[in-house]
Backbone bond lengths (Angstrom), bond angles and torsions (degrees), N, CA, C in turn:
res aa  C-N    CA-C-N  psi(-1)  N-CA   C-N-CA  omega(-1)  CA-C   N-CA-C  phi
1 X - - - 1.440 - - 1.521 107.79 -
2 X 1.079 109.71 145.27 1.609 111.53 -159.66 2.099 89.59 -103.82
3 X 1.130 90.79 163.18 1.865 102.10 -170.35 1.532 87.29 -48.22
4 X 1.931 106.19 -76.47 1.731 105.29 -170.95 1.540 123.23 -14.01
5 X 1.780 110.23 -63.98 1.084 108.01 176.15 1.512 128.98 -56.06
6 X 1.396 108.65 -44.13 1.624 104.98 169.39 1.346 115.56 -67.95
7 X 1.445 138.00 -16.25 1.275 126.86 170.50 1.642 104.44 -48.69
8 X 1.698 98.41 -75.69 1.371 107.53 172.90 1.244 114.49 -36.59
9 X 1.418 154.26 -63.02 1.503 159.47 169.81 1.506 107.85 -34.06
10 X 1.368 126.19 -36.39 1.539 131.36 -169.09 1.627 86.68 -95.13
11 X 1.248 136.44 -46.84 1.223 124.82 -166.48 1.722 127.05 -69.57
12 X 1.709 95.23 -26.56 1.478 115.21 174.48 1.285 108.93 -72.56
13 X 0.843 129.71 -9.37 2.262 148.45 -155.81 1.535 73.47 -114.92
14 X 1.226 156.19 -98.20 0.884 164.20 -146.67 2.029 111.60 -55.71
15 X 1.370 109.19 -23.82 1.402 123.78 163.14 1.303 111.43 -87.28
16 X 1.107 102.96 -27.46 1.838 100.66 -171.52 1.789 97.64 -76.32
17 X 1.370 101.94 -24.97 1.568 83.54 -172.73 1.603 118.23 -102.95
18 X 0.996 88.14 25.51 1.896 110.44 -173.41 1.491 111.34 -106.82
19 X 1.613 112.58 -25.13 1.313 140.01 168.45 1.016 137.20 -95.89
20 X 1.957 106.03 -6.09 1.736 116.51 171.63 1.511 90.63 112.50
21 X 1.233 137.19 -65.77 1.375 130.80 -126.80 1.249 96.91 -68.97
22 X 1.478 131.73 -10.25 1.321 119.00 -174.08 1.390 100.88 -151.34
23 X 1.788 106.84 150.89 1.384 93.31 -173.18 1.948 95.62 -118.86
24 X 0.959 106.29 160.86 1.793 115.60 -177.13 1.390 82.75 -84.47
25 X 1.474 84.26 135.56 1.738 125.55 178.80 1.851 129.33 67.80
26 X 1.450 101.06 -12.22 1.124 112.08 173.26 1.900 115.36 -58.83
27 X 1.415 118.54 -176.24 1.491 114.67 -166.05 1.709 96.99 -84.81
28 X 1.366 113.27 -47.59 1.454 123.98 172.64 1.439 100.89 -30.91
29 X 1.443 127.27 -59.89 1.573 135.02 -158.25 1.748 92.71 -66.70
30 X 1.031 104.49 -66.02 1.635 118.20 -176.31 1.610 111.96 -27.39
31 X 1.455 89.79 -59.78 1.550 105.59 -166.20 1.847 90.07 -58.36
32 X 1.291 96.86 -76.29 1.549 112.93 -172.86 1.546 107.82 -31.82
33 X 1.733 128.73 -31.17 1.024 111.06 169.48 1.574 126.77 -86.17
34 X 1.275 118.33 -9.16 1.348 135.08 146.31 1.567 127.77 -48.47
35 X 1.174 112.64 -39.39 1.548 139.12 177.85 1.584 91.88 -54.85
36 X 1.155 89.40 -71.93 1.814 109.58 -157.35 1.826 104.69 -60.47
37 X 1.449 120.14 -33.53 1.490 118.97 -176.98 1.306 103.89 -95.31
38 X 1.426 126.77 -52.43 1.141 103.82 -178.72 2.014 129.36 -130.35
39 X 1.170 112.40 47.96 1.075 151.82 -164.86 1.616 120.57 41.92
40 X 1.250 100.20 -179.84 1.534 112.09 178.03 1.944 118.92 -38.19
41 X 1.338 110.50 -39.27 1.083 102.53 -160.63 1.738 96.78 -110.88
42 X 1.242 132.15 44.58 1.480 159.94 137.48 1.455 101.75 -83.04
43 X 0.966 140.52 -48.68 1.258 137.62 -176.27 2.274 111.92 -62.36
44 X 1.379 84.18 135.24 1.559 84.70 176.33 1.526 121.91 -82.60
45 X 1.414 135.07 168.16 0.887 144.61 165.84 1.571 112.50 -31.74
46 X 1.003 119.93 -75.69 1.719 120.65 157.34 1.719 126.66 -22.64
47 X 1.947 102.56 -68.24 0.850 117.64 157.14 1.711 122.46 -26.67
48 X 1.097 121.60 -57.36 1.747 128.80 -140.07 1.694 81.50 -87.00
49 X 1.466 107.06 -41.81 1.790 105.53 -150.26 1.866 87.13 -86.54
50 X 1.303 131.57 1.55 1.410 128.66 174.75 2.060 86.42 -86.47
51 X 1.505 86.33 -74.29 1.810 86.26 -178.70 1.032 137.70 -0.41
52 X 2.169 95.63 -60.18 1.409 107.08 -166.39 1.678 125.32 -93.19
53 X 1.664 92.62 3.98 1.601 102.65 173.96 1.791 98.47 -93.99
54 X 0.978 112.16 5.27 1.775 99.23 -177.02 1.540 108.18 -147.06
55 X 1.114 135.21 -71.37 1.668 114.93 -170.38 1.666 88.32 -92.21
56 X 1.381 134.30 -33.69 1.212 115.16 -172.57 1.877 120.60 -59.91
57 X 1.697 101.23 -33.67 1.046 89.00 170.18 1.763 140.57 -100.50
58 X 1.802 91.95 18.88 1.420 92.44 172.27 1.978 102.44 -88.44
59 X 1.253 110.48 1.84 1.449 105.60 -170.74 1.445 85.40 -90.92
60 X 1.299 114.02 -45.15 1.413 94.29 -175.28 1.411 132.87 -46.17
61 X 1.150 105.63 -55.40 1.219 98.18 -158.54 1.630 89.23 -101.90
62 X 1.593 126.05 53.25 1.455 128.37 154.73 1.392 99.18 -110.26
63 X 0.914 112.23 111.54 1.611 145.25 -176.37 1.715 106.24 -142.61
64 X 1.928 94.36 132.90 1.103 101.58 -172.25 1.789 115.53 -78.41
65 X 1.400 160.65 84.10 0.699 141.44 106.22 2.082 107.71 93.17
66 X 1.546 83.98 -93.28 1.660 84.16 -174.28 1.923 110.17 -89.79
67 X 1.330 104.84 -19.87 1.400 102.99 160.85 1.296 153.21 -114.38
68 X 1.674 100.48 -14.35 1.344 129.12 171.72 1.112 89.91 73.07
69 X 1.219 147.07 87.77 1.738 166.35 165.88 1.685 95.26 -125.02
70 X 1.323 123.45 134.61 1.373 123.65 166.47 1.445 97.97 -66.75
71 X 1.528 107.33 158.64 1.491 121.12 166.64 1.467 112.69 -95.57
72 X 1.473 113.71 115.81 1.529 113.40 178.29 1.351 125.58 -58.24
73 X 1.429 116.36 131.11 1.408 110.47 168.78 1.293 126.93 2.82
74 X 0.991 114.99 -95.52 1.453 137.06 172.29 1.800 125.33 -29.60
75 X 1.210 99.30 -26.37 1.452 123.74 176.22 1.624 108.75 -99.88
76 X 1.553 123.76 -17.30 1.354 110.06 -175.22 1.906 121.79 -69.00
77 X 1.344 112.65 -35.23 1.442 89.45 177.07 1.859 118.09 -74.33
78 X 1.496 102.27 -5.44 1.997 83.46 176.68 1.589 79.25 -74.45
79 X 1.419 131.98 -71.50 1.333 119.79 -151.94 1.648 122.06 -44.53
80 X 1.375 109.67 -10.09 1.388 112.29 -169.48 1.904 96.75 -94.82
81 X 1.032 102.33 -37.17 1.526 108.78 -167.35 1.483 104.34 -82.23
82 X 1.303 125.00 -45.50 1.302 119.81 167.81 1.539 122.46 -58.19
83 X 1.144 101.67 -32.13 1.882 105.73 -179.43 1.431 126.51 56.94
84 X 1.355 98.02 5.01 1.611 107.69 157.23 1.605 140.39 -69.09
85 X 1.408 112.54 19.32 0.851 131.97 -121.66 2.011 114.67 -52.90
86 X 1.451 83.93 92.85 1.476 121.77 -175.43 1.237 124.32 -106.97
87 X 1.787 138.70 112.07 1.603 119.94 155.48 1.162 113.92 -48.86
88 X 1.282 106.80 159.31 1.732 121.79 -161.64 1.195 91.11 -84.93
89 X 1.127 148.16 22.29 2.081 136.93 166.25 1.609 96.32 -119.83
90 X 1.443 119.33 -21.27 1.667 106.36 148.65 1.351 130.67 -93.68
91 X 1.815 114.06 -12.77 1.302 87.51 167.28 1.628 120.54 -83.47
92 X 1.371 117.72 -19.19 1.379 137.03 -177.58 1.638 89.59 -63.09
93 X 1.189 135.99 -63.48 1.661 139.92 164.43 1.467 110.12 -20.92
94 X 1.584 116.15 -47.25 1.508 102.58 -165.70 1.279 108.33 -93.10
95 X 1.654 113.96 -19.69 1.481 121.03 -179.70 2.152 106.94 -60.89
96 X 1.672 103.85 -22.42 1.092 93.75 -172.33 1.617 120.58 -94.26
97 X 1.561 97.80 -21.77 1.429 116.61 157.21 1.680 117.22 -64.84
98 X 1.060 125.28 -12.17 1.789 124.31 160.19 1.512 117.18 -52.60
């Protein structure tokens, strides 16, 4: 993962907890910041099955809408906060169709 992307990845962790879904310092945050630096399969057995009841499964089931494209990391709290539940090249699409 290149810095850019983890900027964005640390900054979305940082939306998520501005929005509820995550709280600073809790194990969720921890894990989730583990997730994000050094991937999914760094995480332990414990770890993964904490993961996948909380940020793993808001990725899951963030799915775009008109294409069914997962929503990237980095992109999940606009998609969560907007609730349109849109990838950002369709919601940017409908903003241009207005």
């Amino acid at each position: 993962m290149d810095d850019f992307e983890l900027g964005d990845n640390e900054q979305a962790i940082e939306e998520l907890i501005e929005l509820g879904y995550l709280d600073h310092g809790s194990k969720e945050y921890g894990i989730t910041r583990q997730f994000v630096n050094d991937g999914y399969d760094s995480l332990s057995t414990k770890q993964k099955h904490i993961f996948n009841q909380s940020t793993g499964l808001l990725m899951k089931n963030a799915k775009c809408l008109v294409c069914d494209n997962s929503i990237p990391f980095s992109e999940l709290p606009v998609f969560l906060e907007e609730g349109d539940q849109l990838c950002s090249y369709h919601r940017n699409s409908s903003f241009k169709n207005d």
